[in-house]
N, C-alpha and C positions, 0 to 999 in steps of 0.2 A: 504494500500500500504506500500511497506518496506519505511524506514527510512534512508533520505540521509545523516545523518551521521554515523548511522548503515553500508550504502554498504559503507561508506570510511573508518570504523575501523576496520570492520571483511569484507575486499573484497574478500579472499582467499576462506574464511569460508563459504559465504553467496553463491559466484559461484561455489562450492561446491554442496553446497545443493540444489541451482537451475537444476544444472546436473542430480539431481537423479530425473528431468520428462522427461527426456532422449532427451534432447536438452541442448547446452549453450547457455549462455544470460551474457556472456563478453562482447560483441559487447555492448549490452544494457545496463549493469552495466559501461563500460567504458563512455557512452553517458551523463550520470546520470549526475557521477561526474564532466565532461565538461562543462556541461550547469551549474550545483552548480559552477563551478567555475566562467562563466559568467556572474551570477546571484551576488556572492559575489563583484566582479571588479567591475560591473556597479553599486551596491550600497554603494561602500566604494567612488568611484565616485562622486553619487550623496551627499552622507554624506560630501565632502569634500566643494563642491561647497555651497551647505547649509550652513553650516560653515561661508563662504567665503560671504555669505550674511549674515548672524547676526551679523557680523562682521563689513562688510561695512556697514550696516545699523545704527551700533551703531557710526559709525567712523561720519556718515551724519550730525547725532544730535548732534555728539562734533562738526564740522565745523560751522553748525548752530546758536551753543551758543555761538561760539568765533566771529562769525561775517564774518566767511567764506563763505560767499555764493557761490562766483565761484564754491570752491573746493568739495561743497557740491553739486551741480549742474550736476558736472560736475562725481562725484561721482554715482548719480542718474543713469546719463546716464549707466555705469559701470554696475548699477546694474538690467538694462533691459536686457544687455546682456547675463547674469549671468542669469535672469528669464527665458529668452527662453531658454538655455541651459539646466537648472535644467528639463524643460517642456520635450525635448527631453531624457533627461535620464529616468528620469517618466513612460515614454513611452516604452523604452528599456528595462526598469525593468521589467514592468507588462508585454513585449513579453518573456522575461527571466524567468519567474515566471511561464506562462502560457506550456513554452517550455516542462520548469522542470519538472512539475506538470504531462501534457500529454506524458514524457518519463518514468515516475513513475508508471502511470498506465497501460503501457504493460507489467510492468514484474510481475509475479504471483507472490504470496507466497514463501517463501524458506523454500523448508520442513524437518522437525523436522530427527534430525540424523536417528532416528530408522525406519526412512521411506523407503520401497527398492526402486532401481531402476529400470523405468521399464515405457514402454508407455501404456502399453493395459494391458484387465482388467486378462488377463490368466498370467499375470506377479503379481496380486495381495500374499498377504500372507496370507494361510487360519492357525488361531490362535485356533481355537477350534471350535469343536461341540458338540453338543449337543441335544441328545434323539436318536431315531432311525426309518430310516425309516416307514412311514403307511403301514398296508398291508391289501391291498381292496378287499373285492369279486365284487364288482362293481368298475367302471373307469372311472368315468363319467369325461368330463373337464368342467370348472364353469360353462362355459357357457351353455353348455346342462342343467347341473343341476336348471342354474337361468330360464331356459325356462320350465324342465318340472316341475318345482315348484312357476313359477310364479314370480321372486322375482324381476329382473333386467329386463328391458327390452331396449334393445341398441340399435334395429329400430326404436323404438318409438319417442329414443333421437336423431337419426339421422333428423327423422321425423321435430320434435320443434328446434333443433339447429346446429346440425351436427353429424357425426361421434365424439366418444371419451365425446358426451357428453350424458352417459346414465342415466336414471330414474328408479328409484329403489320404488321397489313396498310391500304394504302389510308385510310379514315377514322381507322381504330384507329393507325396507327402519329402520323396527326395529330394525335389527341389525345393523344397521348403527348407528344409535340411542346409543343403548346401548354401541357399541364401544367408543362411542366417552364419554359418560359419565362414564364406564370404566377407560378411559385413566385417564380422567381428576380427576376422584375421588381416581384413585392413586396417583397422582401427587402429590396431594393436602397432600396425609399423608407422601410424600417425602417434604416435603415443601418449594412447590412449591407454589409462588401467581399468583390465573388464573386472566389474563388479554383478554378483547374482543378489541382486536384493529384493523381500519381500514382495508380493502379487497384490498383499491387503496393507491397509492400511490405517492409522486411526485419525482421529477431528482433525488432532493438532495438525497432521503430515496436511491434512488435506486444505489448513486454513495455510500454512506455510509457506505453500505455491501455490495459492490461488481459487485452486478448486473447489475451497467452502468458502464464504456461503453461496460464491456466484454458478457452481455447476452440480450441485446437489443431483439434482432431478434427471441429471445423463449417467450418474454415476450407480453398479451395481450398490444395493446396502443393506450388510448380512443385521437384521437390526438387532438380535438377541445378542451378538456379540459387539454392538456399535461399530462397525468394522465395516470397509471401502473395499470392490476391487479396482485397482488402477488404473485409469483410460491410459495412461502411457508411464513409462519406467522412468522419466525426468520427476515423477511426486516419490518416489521413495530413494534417485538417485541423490534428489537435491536436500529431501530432508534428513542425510547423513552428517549433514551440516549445521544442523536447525541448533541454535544455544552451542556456538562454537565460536571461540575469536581463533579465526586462520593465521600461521605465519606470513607475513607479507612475500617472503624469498620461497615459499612455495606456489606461486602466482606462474604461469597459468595450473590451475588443479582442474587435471583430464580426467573424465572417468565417463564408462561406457556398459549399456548392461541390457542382455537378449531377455525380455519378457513377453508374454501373452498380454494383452491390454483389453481391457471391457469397458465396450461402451453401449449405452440404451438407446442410444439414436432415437431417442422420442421425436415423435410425430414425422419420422422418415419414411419417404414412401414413394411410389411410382418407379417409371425404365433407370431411375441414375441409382435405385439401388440395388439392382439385379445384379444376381452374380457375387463375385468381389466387389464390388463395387465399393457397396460399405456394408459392413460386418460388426456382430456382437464382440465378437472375439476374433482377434487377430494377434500376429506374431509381428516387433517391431526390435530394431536396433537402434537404443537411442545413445544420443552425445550430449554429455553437460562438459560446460566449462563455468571455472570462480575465478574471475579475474581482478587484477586493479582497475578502476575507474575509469584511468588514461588511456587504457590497453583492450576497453570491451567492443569498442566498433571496428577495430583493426582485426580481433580477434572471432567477428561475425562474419565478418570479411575472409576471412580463412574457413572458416566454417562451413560457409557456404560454398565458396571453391573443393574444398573438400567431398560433399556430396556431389556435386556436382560429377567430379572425378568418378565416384562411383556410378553414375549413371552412364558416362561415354564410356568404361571400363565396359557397361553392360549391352554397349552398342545402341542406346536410347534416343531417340531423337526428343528432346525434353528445353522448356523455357524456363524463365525465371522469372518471377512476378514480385518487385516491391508490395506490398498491399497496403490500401488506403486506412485511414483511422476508423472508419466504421465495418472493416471487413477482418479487423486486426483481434486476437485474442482481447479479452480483457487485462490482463498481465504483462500485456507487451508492448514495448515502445517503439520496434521496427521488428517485421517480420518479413523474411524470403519466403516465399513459395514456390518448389521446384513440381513442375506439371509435366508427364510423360505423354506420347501426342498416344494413341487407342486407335490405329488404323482400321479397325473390322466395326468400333462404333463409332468410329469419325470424330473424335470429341478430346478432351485434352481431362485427363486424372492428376487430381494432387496425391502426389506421394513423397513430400514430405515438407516441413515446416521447420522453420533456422530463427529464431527468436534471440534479442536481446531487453533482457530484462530491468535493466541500469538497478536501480538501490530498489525494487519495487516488490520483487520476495524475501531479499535480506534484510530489511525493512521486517520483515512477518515473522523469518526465520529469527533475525535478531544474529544474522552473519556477520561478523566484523574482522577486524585487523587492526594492527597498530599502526597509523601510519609515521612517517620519518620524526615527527616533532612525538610520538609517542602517545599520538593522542587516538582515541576510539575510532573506527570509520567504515562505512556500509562497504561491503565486495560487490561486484557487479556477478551476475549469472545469465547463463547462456545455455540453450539449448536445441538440440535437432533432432530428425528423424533422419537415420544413419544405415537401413531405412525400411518403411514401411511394407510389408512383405506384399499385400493381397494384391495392391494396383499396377506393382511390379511384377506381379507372374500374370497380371491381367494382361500387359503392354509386351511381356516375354512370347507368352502362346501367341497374343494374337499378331505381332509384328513381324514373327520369326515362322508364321504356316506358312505351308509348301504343298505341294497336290498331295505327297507322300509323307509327308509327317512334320515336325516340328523344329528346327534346327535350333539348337543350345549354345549359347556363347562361349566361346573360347575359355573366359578366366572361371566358368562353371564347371570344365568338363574333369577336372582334375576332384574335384567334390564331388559330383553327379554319378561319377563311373559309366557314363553310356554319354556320347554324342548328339542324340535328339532321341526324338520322341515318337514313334510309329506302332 
């Protein structure tokens, strides 16, 4: 969440840059600072009355030793009154506290100047592409392909769990396989350290980075055990961090980790979710990074060349989309969006997302470092989808069919053990 002394130094700046998701949040940056000010009164308040007890209390012990009883008695009395008082401000605070806190978390990220303005996603900025259209003598869409090849089968998974949640078979579950040890065995020569961390999660992870209280309702919730499954491996990567001051000489801090991720896709429906398309459950490699300050839009900037790499590695013909302030997470101040083009449905897939977060979960997490004068200071964090498995074997089958079967990319064939797919 932004930073209440931050909206009171640059308020100009920050409702500025809140505008470019094509709404204001004056109202709400005006609210912010109200309640900080409430919050400040009632604890200069109580600080004063405290005071006013250490005070009398020490004055008790001089009447005492001088042989003043009345005045110390009477003194006493004084200072029950002063107790419950102190009790009621206490009380005010922590509603003052609690105000602040729940007016902090409606307002999103304030995004990065070179972000446009814009609510929807045909308002994004496409920044490049790269390769060139497939061109098929067959057309098949995945889904045909996974049927008359055996590989996926999405009744089956309707059958055991639901729609969105399908079972991948024989070749298809191998190249699942492979992808994922792919991802990770690049990562690893970016160096990256793979971490297997947790599937669930609890409040705090999920208020940490973002996810509570603004995505409650996309998220599975085991409720008997208050417990989350994770839409992506960045909420339990990032909150290995959460109540941690990092050394500054370990900047950048890489870490990378292959999960299963679950999401509800509530009110998802019609042709853009067939298939893979979009899924309950899917298999993702994701990347965080914890940087200094100075170093996090140099280091998004890598980040995203980085994915990128792995897509022309996979022979992908794929763009890259800035995306505007109202098509941007809530948590995020600039986002890439990497889109693989889907020659057999004609249409362009996001398969993966390259976020910079500036102080706006280390803020939540309470992430810091020392900086050079010694003093306390937010980390920046960063993360991608390094990457997301389903739209990548969507964009794989159907770029790579042939009358006779499916041709497999070179740096898979070493993972895969077979060539293509017939």
């Amino acid at each position: 969440m932004l930073q209440v002394q931050e909206i009171r130094n640059a308020f100009d700046d920050i409702s500025s840059r809140l505008a470019k998701r094509g709404k204001r949040f004056d109202q709400e940056l005006n609210d912010v600072v109200a309640l900080d000010d409430k919050r400040k009164h009632t604890q200069t308040e109580l600080d004063s009355l405290l005071a006013s007890l250490n005070a009398i209390s020490k004055e008790i012990g001089d009447c005492f030793k001088a042989g003043k009883r009345d005045e110390a008695e009477a003194l006493k009395a004084k200072t029950v009154e002063i107790k419950e008082q102190t009790k009621q401000l206490e009380s005010e605070l922590r509603e003052a506290i609690d105000a602040l806190t729940d007016a902090l978390t409606q307002i999103p990220n304030a995004p990065h100047d070179s972000v446009p303005t814009g609510k929807t996603p045909e308002e994004n900025e496409i920044i490049l592409s790269h390769g060139s259209e497939p061109s098929l003598t067959t057309n098949k869409p995945h889904w045909e392909l996974c049927e008359q090849y055996d590989l996926i089968d999405f009744e089956l998974g309707v059958k055991v769990t639901g729609a969105g949640f399908p079972v991948y078979k024989g070749k298809g579950a191998r190249l699942q396989r492979a992808l994922i040890n792919f991802f990770l065995d690049e990562g690893l020569k970016q160096g990256y350290n793979e971490i297997q961390p947790p599937i669930f999660i609890n409040e705090a992870s999920g208020f940490g980075t973002g996810q509570l209280p603004d995505k409650e309702g996309q998220m599975y919730h085991m409720t008997v055990d208050n417990l989350f499954a994770i839409p992506t491996a960045e909420v339990p990567l990032t909150n290995l961090y959460r109540d941690v001051i990092v050394n500054k000489d370990d900047f950048p801090i890489k870490n990378m980790g292959y999960t299963p991720c679950f999401r509800r896709e509530a009110g998802s429906y019609g042709k853009d979710v067939r298939g893979l398309n979009r899924l309950h459950q899917f298999d993702k490699v994701e990347i965080i990074q914890i940087t200094h300050p100075d170093e996090s839009y140099k280091t998004l900037e890598e980040m995203s060349l980085y994915v990128q790499s792995l897509l022309q590695k996979l022979g992908l013909h794929y763009r890259v989309l800035r995306l505007c302030g109202g098509d941007m997470g809530f948590t995020s101040a600039l986002t890439y969006d990497m889109e693989v083009y889907s020659a057999a449905q004609e249409k362009w897939l996001e398969v993966s997302s390259v976020s910079c977060f500036e102080t706006f979960q280390s803020n939540r997490l309470k992430l810091r470092f020392k900086n050079d004068d010694g003093k306390m200071q937010y980390a920046h964090t960063l993360n991608g989808s390094a990457l997301a498995l389903p739209r990548i074997v969507a964009a794989l089958l159907e770029n790579n069919q042939t009358d006779s079967g499916i041709e497999m990319p070179e740096v898979l064939r070493p993972y895969l053990g077979f060539d293509r797919i017939d």
